[in-house]
N, C-alpha and C positions, 0 to 999 in steps of 0.2 A: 459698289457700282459708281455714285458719286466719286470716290475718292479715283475712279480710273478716266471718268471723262474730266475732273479737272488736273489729272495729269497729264493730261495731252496737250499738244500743242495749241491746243484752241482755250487752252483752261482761261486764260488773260482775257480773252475775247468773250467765252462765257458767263465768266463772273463778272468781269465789264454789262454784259445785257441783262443780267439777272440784279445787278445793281440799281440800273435803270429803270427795268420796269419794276422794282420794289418799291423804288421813292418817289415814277408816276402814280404808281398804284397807290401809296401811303397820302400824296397831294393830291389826289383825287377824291380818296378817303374824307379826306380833312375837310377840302372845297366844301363835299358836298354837305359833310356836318353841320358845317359852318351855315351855308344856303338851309339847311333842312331850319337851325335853331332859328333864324331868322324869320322864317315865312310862321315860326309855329307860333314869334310875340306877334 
């Protein structure tokens, strides 16, 4: 099923937005770590 929607013409454009929100998602992750260790010293 994945390998038929990124064989489509949009696959570029897909894997472009799923790029993106993986590495907002992964610095969001991170930010909030970061904010959580600080408030915990």
């Amino acid at each position: 099923m994945l390998l038929e929607i990124f064989s489509s013409p949009l696959a570029s454009g897909a894997q472009l937005f799923l790029l993106i929100v993986c590495i907002l998602a992964g610095l969001g992750a991170g930010l909030s770590a970061m904010d959580f260790r600080k408030t915990n010293k």
